[in-house]
Structure formats: C-alpha cells, structure tokens
MIVO-950301 format. One record per atom (N, C-alpha, C): residue number from 1; x, y, z. Coordinates in steps of 0.2 Angstrom, whole numbers, always signed. Layout:
BEGIN
NUM:X:Y:Z
...
//
This chain:
BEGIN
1:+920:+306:-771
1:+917:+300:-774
1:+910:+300:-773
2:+909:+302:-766
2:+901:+301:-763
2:+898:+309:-768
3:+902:+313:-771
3:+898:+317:-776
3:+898:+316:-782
4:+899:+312:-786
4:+898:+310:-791
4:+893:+304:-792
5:+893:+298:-785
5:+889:+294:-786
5:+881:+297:-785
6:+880:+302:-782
6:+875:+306:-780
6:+872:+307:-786
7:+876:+313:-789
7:+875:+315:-795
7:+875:+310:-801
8:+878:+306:-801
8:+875:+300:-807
8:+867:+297:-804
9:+866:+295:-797
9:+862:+292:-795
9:+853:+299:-796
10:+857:+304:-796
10:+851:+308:-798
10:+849:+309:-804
11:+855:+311:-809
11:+853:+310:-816
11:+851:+304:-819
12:+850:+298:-816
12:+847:+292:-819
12:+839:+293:-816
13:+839:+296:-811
13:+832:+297:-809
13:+828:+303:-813
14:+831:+307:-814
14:+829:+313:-820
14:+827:+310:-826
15:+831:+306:-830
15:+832:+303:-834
15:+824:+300:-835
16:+825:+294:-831
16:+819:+290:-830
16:+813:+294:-828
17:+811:+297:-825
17:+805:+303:-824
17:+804:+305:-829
18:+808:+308:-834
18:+808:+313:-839
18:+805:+309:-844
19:+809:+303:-845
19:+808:+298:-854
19:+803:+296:-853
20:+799:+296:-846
20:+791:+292:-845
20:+786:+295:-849
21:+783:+291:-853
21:+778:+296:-859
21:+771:+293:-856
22:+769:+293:-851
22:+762:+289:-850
22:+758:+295:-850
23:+752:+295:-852
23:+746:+297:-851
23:+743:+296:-846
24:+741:+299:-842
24:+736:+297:-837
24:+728:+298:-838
25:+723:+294:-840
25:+718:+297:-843
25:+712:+292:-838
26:+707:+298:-838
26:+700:+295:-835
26:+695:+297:-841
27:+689:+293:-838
27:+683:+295:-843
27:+679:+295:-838
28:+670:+298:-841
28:+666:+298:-837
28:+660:+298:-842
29:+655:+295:-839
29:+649:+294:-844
29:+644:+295:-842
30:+637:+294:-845
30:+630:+294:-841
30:+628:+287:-842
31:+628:+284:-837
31:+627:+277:-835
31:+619:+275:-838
32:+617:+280:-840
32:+609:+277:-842
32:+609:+278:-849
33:+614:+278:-852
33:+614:+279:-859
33:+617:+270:-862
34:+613:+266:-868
34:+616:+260:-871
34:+619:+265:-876
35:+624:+262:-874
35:+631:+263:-880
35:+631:+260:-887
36:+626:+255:-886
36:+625:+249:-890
36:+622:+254:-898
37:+617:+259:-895
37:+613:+262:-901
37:+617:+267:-904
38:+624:+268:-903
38:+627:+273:-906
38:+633:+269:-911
39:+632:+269:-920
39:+638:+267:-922
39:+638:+272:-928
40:+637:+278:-927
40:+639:+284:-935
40:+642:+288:-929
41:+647:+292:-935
41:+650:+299:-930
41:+652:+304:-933
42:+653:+310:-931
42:+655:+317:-936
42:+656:+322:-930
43:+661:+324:-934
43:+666:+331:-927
43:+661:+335:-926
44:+662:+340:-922
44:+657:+344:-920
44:+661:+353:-922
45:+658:+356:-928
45:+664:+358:-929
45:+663:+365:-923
46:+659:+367:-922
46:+659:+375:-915
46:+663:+371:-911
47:+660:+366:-909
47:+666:+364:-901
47:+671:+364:-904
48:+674:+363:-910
48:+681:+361:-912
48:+685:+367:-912
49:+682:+370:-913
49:+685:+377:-918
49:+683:+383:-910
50:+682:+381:-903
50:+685:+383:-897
50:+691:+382:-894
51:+692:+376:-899
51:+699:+372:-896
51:+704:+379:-895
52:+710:+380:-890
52:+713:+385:-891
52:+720:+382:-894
53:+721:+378:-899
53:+728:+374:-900
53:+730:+376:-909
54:+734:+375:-911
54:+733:+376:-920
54:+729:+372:-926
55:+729:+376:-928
55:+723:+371:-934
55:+728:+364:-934
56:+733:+365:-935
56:+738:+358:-937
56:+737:+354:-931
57:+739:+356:-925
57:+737:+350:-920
57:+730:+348:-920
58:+726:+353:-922
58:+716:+351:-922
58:+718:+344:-927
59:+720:+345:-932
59:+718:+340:-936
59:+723:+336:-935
60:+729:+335:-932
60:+731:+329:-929
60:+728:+323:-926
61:+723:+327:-920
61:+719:+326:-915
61:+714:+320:-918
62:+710:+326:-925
62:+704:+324:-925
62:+707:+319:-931
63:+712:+317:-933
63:+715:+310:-937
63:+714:+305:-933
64:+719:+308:-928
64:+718:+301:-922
64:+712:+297:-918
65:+708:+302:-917
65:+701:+301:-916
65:+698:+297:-920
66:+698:+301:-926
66:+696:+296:-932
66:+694:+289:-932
67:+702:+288:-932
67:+707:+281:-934
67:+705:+276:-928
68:+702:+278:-924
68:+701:+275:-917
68:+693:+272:-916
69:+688:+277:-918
69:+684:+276:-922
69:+682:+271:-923
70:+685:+272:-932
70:+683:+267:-935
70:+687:+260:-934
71:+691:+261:-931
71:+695:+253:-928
71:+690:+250:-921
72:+686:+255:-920
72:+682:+252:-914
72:+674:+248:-920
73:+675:+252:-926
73:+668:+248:-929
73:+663:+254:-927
74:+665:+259:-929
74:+659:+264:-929
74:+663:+270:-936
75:+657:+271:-938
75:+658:+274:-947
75:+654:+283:-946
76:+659:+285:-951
76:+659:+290:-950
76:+652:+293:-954
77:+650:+298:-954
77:+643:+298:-957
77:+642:+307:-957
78:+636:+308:-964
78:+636:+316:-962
78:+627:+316:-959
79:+624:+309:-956
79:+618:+309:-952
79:+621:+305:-945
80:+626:+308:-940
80:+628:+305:-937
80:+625:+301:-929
81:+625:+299:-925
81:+622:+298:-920
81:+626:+299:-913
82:+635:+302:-915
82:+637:+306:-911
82:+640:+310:-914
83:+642:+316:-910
83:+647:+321:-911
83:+651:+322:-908
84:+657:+324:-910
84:+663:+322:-907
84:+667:+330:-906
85:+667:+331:-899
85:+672:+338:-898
85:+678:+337:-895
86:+683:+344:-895
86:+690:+342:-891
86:+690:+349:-888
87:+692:+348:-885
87:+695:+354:-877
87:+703:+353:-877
88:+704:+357:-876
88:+712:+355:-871
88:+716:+362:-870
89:+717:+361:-863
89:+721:+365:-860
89:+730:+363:-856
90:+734:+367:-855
90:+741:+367:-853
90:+743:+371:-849
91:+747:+368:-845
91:+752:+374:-838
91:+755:+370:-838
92:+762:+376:-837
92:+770:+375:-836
92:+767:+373:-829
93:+775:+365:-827
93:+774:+362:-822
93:+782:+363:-823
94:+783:+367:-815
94:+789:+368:-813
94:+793:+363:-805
95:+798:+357:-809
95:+799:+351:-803
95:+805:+358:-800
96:+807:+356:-794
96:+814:+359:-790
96:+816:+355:-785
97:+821:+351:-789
97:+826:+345:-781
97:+830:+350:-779
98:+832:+349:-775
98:+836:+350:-769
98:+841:+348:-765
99:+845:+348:-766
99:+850:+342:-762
99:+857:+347:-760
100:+859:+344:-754
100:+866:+349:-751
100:+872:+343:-749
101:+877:+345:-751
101:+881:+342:-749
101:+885:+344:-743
102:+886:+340:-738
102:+888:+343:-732
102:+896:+339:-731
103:+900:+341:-734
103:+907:+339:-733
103:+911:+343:-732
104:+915:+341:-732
104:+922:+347:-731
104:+924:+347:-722
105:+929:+352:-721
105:+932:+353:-713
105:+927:+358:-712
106:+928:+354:-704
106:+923:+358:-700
106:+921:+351:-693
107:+916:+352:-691
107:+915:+349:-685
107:+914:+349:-678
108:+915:+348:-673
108:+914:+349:-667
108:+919:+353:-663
109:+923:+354:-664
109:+929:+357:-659
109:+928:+363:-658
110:+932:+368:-656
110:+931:+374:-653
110:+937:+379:-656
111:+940:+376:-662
111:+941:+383:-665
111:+943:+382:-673
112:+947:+383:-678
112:+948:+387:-682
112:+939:+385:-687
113:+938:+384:-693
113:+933:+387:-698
113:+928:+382:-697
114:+924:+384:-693
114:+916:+382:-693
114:+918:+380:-686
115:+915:+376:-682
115:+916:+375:-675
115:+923:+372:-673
116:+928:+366:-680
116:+932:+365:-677
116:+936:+361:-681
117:+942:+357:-680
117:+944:+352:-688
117:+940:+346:-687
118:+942:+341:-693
118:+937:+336:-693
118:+932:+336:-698
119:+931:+328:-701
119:+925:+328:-706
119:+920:+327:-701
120:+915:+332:-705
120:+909:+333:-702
120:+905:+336:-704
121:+900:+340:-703
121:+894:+342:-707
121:+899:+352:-707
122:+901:+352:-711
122:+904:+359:-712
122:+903:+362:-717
123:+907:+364:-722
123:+904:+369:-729
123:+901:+364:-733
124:+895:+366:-739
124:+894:+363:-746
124:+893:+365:-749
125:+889:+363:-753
125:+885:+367:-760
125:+879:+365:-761
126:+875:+371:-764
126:+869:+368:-765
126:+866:+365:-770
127:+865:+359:-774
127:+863:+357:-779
127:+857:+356:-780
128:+852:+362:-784
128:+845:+366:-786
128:+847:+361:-794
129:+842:+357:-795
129:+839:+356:-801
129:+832:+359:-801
130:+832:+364:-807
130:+825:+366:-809
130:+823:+361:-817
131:+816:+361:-818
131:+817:+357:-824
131:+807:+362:-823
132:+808:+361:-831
132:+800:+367:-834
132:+799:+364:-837
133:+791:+360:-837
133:+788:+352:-843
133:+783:+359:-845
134:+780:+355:-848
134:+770:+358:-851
134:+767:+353:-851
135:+762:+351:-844
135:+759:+347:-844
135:+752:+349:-849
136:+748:+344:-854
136:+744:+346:-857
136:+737:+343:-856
137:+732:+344:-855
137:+727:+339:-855
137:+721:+340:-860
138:+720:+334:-863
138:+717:+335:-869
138:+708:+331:-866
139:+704:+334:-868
139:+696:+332:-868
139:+691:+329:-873
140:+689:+326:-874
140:+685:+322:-879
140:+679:+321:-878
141:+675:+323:-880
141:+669:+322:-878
141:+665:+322:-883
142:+659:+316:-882
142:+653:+312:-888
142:+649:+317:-886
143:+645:+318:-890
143:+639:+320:-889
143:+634:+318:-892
144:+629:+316:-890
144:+621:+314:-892
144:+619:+317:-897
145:+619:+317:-905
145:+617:+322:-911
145:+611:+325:-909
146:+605:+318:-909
146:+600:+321:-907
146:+597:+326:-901
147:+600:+323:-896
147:+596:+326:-889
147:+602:+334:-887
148:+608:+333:-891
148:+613:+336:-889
148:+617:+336:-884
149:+616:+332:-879
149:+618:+330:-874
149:+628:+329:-871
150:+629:+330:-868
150:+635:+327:-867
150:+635:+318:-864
151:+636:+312:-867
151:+636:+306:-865
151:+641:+304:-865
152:+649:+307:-866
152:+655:+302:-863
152:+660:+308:-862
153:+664:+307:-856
153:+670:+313:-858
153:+676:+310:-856
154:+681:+309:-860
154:+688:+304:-859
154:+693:+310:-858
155:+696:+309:-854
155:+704:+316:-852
155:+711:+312:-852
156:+714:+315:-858
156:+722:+312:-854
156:+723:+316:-854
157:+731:+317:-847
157:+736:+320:-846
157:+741:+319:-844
158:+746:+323:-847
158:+754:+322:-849
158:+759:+326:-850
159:+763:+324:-853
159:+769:+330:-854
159:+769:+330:-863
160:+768:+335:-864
160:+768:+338:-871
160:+773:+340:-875
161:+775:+336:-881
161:+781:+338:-884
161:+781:+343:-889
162:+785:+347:-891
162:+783:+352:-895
162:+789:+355:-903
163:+796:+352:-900
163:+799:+352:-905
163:+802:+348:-909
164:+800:+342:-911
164:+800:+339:-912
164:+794:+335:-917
165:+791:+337:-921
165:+785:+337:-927
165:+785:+326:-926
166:+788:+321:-928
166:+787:+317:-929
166:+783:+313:-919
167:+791:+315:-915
167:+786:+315:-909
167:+781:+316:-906
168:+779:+322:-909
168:+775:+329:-907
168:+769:+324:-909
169:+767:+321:-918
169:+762:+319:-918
169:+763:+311:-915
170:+767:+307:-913
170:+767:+302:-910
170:+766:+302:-902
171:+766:+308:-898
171:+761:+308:-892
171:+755:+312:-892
172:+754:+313:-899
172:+747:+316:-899
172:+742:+309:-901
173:+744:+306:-904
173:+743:+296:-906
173:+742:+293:-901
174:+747:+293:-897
174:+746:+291:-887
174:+741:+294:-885
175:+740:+297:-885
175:+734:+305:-879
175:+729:+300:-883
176:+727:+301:-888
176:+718:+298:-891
176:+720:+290:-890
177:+726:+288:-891
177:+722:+280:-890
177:+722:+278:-883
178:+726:+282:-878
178:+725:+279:-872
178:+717:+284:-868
179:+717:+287:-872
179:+710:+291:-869
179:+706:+286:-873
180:+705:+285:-879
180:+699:+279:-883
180:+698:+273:-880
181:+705:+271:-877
181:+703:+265:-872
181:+696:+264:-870
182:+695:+269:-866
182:+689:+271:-862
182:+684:+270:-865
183:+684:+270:-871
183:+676:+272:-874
183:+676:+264:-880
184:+671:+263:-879
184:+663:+262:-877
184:+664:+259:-869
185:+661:+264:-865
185:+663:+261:-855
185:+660:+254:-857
186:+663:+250:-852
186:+662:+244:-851
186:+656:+243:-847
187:+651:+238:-851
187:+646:+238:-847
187:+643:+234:-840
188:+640:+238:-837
188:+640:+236:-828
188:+636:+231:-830
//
C-alpha cells in the first residue's frame, strides 16, 4: 500500500512540475536612456535572420512582438526609432528522481536471506524516473535606429513545446508577453 501511495504521491508531483508553463524572464537596459523619446519601431531584419529557429517560428515571434508593441502605444514605421531583434537558444534539460523502496524480509538476525527474518530494511527496487524537457530561451532586444546601440534586452526562459502547433504558438504568445512586460523599464 505504502508503494502505491508513493507512486501516486510522486506522479501528482511530476504532473504539477510538468503542466507549469511559467516563464521566467529578466530584462536589462541602459539606465541613461529616456524611453519616453522612443514611439516608432521596425525588425531588424540581419539580427532576425541569425535567429537559428524556423522561418514559421521567426514570424510567430515577431507577430507577437508586434501585437505587444502596438498595444503598449508605439507604431510601427519604415523611419523607425527602434529596431527590434531576436536571439534564441535551447538545451535538453535531463530531471533524474530516484527513489528505493526498501521492504521486503530481511533484517537484523543472524541467518536465512539478507541478515535475518523480519520487516526491515531488506530487498527493493529502484524507482529511476528520467524525464527530457528543451528548455528554450528566447532574447529580444531594441536597438537605437540611430546610434545603433543596444538599449533594452528582455530573456524569457522555459519549457518549449513542439508538437503541438496550436500550443506551440500559445507559448510562444507567453514568452513575448511575459518578456514585454519589462519593457518600457520602469522609471527610477
């Protein structure tokens, strides 16, 4: 009974670990730049087109960025006053639980299988969960048209879905709005 409560007890934890879709994202900016004097924007298409991701995911990305944009109240323009690029890299993230169950005959005594009869710490098995995610991190970064400067860089990082097309672009949606959060930084 005590192995099956385990084992439910650990699947509900896997469960929950796994369905968590958060993003974890920071940004980083040049603190001497007013944010105030920037409202035009336009992709940057060389940075874009380094990206190492599919055309289809690029222009997932750069929908959402878009869309995020212009809901903050900056318009898109071909005399822009930023330029907007994306980065993003991935690596397999390998978790390994561990767990042993230690029941069975055995015990402290002095003769038949393992030291002796008696419940005690005697045979079990080993219970290896392996689980293989791709965490991805996607990069954003504004860039001064003028000066060409980098003035903002937002990262979120995550578990990235891939077979799945409808959720595939519903956490790509997540990733740019919880990374645009950040932008325009708030001012000190």
């Amino acid at each position: 009974m005590k192995r099956i409560t385990k084992l439910a007890l650990l699947l509900l934890v896997f469960i929950a670990v796994s369905s968590c879709s958060s993003v974890r994202v920071a940004a980083d900016y040049d603190h001497n730049i007013n944010f105030d004097n920037y409202k035009t924007f336009a992709f940057y298409k060389t940075g874009i087109d380094k990206a190492e991701i599919s055309d289809l995911d690029k222009r997932r990305i750069l929908r959402a960025i878009e869309k995020e944009l212009l809901a903050k109240g900056y318009a898109k323009s071909d005399d822009p006053d930023l330029l907007v690029s994306i980065f993003t890299k991935s690596n397999q993230r390998v978790d390994v639980w561990n767990g042993w169950n230690n029941w069975g005959w055995g015990g402290f005594g002095a003769w038949g299988w393992g030291p002796g009869w008696g419940w005690g710490p005697g045979w079990g098995w080993n219970n290896n969960m392996v689980s293989t995610k791709t965490e991805g991190v996607l990069f954003i970064d504004l860039i001064d048209a003028k000066k060409k400067e980098l003035v903002w860089q937002g990262t979120g990082t995550g578990y990235l879905i891939t077979r799945n097309l409808e959720k595939k672009e519903a956490r790509i949606n997540e990733f740019v709005t919880e990374v645009m959060t950040k932008f325009p930084p708030e001012k000190e």
